[in-house]
MARVEXZA-186539 format. One record per atom (N, C-alpha, C, O): residue number from 1; atom name; x, y, z. Coordinates in nm, 2 decimals. Example, Ala and Ser with C-alpha at 12.3 -4.5 7.8 and 13.67 -1.06 7.14 Angstrom:
BEGIN
@k:1 a:N c1:1.32 c2:-0.57 c3:0.78
@k:1 a:CA c1:1.23 c2:-0.45 c3:0.78
@k:1 a:C c1:1.32 c2:-0.33 c3:0.78
@k:1 a:O c1:1.42 c2:-0.33 c3:0.85
@k:2 a:N c1:1.28 c2:-0.22 c3:0.71
@k:2 a:CA c1:1.37 c2:-0.11 c3:0.71
@k:2 a:C c1:1.29 c2:0.00 c3:0.79
@k:2 a:O c1:1.34 c2:0.11 c3:0.80
This chain:
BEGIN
@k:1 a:N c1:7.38 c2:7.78 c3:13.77
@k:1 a:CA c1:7.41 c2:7.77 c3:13.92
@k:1 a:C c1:7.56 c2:7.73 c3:13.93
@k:1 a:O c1:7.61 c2:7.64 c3:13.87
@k:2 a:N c1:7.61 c2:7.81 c3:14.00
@k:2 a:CA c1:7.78 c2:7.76 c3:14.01
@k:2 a:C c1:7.79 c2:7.73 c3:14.16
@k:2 a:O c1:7.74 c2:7.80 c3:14.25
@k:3 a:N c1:7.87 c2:7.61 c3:14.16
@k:3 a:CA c1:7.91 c2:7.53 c3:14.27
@k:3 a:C c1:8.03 c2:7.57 c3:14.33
@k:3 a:O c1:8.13 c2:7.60 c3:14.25
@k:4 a:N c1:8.04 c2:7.58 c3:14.47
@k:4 a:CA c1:8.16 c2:7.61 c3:14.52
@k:4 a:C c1:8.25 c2:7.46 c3:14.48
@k:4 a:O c1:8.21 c2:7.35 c3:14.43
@k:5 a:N c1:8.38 c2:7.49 c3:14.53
@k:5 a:CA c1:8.48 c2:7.35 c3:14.53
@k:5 a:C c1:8.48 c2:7.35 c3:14.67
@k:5 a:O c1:8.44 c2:7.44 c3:14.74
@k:6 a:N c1:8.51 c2:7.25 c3:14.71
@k:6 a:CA c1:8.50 c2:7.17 c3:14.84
@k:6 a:C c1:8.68 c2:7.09 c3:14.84
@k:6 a:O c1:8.73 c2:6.99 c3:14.79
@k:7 a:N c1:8.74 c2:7.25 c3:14.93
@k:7 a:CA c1:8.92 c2:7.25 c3:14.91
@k:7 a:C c1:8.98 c2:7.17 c3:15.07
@k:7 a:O c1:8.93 c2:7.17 c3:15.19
@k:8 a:N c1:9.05 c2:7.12 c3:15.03
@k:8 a:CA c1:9.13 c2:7.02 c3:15.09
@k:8 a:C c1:9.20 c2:7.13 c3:15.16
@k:8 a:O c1:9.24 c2:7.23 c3:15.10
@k:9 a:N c1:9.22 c2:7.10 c3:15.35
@k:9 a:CA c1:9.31 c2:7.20 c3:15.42
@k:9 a:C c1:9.44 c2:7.24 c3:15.33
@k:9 a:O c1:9.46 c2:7.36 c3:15.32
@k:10 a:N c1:9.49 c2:7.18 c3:15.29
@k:10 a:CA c1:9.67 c2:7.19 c3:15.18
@k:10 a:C c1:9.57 c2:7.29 c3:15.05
@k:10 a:O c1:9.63 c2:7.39 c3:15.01
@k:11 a:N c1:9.46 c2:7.25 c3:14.99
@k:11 a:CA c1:9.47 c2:7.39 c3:14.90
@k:11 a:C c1:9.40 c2:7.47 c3:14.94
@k:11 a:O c1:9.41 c2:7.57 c3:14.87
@k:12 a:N c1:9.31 c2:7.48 c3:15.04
@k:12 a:CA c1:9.26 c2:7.62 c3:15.11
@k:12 a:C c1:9.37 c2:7.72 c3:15.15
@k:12 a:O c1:9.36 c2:7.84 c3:15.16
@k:13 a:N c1:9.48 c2:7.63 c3:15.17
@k:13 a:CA c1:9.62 c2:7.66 c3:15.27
@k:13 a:C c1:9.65 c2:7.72 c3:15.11
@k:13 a:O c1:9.62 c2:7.84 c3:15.10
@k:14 a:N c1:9.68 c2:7.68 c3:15.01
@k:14 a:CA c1:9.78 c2:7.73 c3:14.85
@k:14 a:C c1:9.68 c2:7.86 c3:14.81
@k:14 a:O c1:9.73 c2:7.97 c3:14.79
@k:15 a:N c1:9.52 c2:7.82 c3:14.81
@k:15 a:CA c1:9.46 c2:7.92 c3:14.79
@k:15 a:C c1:9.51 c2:8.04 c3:14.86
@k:15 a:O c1:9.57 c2:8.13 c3:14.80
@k:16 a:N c1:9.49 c2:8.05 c3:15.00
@k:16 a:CA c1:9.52 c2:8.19 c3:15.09
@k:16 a:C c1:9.66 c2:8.27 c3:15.06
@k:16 a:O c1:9.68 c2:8.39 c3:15.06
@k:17 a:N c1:9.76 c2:8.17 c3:15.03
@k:17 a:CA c1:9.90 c2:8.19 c3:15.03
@k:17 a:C c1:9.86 c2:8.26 c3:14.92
@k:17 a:O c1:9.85 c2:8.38 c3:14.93
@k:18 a:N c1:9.82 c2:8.19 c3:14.79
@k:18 a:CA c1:9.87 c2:8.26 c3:14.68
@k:18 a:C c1:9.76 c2:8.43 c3:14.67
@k:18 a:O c1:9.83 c2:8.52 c3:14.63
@k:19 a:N c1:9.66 c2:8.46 c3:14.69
@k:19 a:CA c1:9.61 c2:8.56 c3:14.74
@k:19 a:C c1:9.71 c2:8.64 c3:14.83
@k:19 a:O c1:9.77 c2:8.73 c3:14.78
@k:20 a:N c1:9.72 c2:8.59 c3:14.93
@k:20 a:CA c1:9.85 c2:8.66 c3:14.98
@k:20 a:C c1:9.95 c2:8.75 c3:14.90
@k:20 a:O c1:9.94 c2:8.88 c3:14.90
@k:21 a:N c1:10.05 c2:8.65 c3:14.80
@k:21 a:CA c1:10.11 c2:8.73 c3:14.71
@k:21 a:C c1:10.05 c2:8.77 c3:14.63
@k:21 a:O c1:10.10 c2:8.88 c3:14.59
@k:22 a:N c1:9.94 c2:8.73 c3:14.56
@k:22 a:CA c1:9.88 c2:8.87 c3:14.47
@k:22 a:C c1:9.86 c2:8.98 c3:14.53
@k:22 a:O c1:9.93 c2:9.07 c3:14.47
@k:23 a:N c1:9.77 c2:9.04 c3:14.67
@k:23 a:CA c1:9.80 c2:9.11 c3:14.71
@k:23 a:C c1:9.92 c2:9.18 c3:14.76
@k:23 a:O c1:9.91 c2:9.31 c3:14.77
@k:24 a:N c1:10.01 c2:9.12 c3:14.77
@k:24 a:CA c1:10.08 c2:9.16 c3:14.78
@k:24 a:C c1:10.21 c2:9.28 c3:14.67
@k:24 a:O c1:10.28 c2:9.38 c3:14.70
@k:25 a:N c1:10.18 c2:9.20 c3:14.57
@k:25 a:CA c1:10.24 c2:9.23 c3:14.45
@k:25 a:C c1:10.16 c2:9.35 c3:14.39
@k:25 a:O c1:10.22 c2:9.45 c3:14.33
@k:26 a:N c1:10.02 c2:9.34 c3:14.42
@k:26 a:CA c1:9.96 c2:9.45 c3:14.37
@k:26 a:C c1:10.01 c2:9.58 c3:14.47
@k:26 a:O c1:10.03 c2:9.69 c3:14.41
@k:27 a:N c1:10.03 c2:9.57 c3:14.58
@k:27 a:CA c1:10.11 c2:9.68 c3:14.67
@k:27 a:C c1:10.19 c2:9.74 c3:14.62
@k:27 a:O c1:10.20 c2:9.86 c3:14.60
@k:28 a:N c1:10.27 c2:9.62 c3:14.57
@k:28 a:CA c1:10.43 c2:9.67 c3:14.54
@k:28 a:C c1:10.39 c2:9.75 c3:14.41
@k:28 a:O c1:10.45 c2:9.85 c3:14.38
@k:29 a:N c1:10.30 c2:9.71 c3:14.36
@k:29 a:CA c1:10.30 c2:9.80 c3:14.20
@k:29 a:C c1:10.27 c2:9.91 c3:14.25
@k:29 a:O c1:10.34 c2:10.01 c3:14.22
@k:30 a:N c1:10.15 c2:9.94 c3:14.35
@k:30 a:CA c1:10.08 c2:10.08 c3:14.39
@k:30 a:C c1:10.23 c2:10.08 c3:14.43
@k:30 a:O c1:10.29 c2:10.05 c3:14.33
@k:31 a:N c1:10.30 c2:10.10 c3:14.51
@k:31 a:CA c1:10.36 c2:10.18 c3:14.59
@k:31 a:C c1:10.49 c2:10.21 c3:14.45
@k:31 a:O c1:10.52 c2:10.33 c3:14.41
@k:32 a:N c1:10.54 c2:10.13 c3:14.40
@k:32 a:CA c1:10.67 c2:10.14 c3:14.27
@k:32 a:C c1:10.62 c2:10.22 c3:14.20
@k:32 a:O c1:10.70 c2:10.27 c3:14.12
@k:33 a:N c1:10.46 c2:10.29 c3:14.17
@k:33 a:CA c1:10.44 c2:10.38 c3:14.08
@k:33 a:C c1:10.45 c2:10.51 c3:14.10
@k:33 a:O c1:10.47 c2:10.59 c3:14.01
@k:34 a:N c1:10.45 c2:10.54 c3:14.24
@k:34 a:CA c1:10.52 c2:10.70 c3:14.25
@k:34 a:C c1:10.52 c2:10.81 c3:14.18
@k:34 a:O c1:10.45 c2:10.83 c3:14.07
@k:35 a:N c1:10.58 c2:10.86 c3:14.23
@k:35 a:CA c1:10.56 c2:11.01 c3:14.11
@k:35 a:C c1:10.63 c2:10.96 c3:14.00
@k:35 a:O c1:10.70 c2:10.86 c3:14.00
@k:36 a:N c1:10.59 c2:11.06 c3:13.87
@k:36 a:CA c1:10.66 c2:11.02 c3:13.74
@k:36 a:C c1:10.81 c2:11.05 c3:13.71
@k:36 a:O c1:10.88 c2:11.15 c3:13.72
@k:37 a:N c1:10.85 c2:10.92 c3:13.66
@k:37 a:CA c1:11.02 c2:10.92 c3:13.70
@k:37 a:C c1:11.08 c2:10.85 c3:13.76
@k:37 a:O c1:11.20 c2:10.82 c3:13.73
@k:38 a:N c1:10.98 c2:10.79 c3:13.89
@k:38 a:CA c1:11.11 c2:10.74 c3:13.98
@k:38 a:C c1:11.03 c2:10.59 c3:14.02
@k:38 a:O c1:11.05 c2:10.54 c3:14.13
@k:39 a:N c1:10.93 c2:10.54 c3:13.86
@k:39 a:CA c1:10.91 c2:10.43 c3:13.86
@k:39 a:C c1:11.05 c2:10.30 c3:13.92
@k:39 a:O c1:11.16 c2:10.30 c3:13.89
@k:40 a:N c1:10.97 c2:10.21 c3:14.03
@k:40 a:CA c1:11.13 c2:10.10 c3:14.06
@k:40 a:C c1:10.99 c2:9.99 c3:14.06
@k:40 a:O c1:10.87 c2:10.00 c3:14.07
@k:41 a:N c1:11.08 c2:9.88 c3:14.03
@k:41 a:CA c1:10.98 c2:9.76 c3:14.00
@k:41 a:C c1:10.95 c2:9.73 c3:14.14
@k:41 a:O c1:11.02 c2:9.77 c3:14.23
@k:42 a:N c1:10.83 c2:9.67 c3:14.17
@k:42 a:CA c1:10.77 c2:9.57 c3:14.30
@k:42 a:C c1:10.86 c2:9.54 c3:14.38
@k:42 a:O c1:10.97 c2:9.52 c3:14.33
@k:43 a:N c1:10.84 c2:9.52 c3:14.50
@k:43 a:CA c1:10.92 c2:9.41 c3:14.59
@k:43 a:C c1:10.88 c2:9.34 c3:14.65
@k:43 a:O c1:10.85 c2:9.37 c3:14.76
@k:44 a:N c1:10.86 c2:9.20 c3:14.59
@k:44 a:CA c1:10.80 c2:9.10 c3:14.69
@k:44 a:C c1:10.90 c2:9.02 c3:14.74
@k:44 a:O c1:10.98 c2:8.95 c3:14.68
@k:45 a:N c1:10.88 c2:9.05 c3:14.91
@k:45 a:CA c1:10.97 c2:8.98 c3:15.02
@k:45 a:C c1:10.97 c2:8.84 c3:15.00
@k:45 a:O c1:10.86 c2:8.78 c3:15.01
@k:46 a:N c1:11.09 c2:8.78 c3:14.97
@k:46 a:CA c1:11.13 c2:8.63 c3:14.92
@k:46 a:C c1:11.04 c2:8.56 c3:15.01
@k:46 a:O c1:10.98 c2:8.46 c3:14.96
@k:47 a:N c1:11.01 c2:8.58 c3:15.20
@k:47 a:CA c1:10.94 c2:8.49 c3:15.25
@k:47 a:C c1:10.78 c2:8.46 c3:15.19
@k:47 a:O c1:10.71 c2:8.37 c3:15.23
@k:48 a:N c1:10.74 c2:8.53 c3:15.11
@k:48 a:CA c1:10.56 c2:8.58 c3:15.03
@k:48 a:C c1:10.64 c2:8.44 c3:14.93
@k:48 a:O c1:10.61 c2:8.32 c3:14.96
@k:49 a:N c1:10.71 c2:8.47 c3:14.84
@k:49 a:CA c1:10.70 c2:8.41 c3:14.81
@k:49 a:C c1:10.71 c2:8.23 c3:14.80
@k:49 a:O c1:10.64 c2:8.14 c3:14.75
@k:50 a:N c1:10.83 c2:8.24 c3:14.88
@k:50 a:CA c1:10.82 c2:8.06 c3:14.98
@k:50 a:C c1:10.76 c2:8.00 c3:15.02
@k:50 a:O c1:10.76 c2:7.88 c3:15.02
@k:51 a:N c1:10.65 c2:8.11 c3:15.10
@k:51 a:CA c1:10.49 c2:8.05 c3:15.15
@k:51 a:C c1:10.42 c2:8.02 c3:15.06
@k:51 a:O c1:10.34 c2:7.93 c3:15.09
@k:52 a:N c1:10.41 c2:8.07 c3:14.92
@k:52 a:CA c1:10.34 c2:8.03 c3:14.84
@k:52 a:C c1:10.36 c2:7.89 c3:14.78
@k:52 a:O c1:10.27 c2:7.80 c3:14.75
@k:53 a:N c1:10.49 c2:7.89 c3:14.77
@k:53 a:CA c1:10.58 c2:7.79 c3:14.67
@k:53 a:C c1:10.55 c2:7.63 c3:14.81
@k:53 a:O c1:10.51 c2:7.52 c3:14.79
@k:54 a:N c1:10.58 c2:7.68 c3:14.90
@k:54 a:CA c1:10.53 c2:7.57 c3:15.02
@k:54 a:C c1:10.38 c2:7.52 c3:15.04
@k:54 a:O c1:10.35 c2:7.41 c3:15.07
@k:55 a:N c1:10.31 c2:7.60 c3:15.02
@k:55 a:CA c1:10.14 c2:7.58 c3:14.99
@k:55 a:C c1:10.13 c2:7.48 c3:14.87
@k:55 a:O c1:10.07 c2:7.38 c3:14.86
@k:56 a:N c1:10.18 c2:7.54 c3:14.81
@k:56 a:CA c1:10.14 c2:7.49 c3:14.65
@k:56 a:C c1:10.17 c2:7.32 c3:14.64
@k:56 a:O c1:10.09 c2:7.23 c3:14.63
@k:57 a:N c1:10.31 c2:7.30 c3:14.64
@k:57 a:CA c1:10.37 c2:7.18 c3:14.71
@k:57 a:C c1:10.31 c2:7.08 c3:14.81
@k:57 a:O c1:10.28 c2:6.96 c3:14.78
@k:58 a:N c1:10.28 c2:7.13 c3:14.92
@k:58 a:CA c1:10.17 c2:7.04 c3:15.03
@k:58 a:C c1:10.03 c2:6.99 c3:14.97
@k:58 a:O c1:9.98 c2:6.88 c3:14.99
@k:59 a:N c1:9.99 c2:7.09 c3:14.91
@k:59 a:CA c1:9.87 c2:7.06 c3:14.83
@k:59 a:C c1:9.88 c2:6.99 c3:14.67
@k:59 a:O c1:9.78 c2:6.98 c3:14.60
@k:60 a:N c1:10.02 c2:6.95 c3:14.63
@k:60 a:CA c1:10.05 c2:6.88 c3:14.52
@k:60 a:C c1:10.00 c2:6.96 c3:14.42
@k:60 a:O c1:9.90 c2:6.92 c3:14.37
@k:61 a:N c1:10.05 c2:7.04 c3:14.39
@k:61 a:CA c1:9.98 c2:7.18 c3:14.27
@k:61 a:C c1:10.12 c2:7.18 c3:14.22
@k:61 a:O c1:10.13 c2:7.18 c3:14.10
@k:62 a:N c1:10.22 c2:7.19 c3:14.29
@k:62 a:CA c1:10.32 c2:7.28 c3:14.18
@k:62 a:C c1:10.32 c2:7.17 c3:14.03
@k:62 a:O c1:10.31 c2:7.06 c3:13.99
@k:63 a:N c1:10.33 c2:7.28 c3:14.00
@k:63 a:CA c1:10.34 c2:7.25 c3:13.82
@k:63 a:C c1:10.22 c2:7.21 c3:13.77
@k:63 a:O c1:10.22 c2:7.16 c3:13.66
@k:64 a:N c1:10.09 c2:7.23 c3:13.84
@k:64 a:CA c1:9.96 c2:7.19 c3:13.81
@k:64 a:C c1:9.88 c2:7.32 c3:13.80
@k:64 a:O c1:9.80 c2:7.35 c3:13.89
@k:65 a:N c1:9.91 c2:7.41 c3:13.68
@k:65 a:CA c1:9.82 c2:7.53 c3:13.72
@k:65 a:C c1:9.72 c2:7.53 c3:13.67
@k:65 a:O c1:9.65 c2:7.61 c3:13.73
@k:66 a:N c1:9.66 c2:7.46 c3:13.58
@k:66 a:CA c1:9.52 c2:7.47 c3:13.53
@k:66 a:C c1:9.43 c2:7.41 c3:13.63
@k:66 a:O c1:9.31 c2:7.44 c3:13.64
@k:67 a:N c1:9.50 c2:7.29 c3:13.74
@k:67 a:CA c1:9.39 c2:7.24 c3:13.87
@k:67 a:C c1:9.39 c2:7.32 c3:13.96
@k:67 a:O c1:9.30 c2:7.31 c3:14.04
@k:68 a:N c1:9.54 c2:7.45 c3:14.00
@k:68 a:CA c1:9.51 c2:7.54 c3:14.11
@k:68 a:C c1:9.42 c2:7.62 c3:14.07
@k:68 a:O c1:9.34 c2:7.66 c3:14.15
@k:69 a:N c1:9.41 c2:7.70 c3:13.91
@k:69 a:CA c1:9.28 c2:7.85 c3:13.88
@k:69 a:C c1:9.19 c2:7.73 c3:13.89
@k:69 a:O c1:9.10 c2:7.77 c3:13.97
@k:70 a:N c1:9.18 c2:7.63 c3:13.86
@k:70 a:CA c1:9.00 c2:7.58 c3:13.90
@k:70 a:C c1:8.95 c2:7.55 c3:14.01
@k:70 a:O c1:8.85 c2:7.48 c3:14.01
@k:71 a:N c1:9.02 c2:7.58 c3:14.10
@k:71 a:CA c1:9.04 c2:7.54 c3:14.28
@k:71 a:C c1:9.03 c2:7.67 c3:14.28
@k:71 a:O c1:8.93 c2:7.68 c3:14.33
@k:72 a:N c1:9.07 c2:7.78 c3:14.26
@k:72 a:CA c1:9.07 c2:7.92 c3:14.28
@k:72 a:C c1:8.97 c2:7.94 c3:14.26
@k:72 a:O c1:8.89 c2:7.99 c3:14.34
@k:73 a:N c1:8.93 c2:7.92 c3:14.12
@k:73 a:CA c1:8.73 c2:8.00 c3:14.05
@k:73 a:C c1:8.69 c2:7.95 c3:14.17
@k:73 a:O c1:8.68 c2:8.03 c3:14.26
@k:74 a:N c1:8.68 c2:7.82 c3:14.20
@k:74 a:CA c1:8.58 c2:7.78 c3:14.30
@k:74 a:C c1:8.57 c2:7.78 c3:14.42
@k:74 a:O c1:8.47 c2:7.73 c3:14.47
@k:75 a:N c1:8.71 c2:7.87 c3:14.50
@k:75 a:CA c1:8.69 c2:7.90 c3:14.62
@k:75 a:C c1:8.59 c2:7.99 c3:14.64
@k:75 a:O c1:8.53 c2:7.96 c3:14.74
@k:76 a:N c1:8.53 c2:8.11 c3:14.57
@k:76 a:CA c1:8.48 c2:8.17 c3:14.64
@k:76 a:C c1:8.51 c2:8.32 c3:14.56
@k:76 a:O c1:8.58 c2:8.32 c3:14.46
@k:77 a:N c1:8.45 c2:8.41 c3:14.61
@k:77 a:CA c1:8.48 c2:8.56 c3:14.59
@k:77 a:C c1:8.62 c2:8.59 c3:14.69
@k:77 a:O c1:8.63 c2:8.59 c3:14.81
@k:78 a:N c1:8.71 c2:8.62 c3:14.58
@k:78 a:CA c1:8.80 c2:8.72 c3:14.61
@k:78 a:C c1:8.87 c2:8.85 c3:14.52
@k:78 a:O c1:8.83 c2:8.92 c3:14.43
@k:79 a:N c1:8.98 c2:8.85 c3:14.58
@k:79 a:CA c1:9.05 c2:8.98 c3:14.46
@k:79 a:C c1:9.08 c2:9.07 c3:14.57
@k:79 a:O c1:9.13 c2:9.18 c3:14.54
């Protein structure tokens, strides 16, 4: 039986952000892969990533990544 985590507004807030930019980045790969040739890397809009970097922070994570993926497993189904 697996238990949800029970996230504090500040990492529900880091959770969403960083989903955010994952989707987001995955865009950018769909869309940079184009026809063959005219491969150009990702673009993730510096505010994607500030929001994240601000989430993470409020929620006291930055530089704590093994306690944000176990705050992540346990949010829930995403992707």
């Amino acid at each position: 039986m697996t238990t949800a985590a029970v996230l504090t507004d500040h990492e529900r807030t880091a959770v969403q952000a960083y989903l955010r930019l994952l989707h987001t980045v995955r865009a950018g790969f769909d869309i940079s892969a184009g026809p063959p040739g005219a491969a150009r890397p990702p673009v993730v809009p510096p505010s994607v990533l500030a929001e994240a970097d601000r989430a993470l922070e409020a929620a006291g994570l930055t530089g704590n990544e093994e306690e944000f993926f176990r705050l992540l497993r346990g949010a829930g189904p995403h992707a």
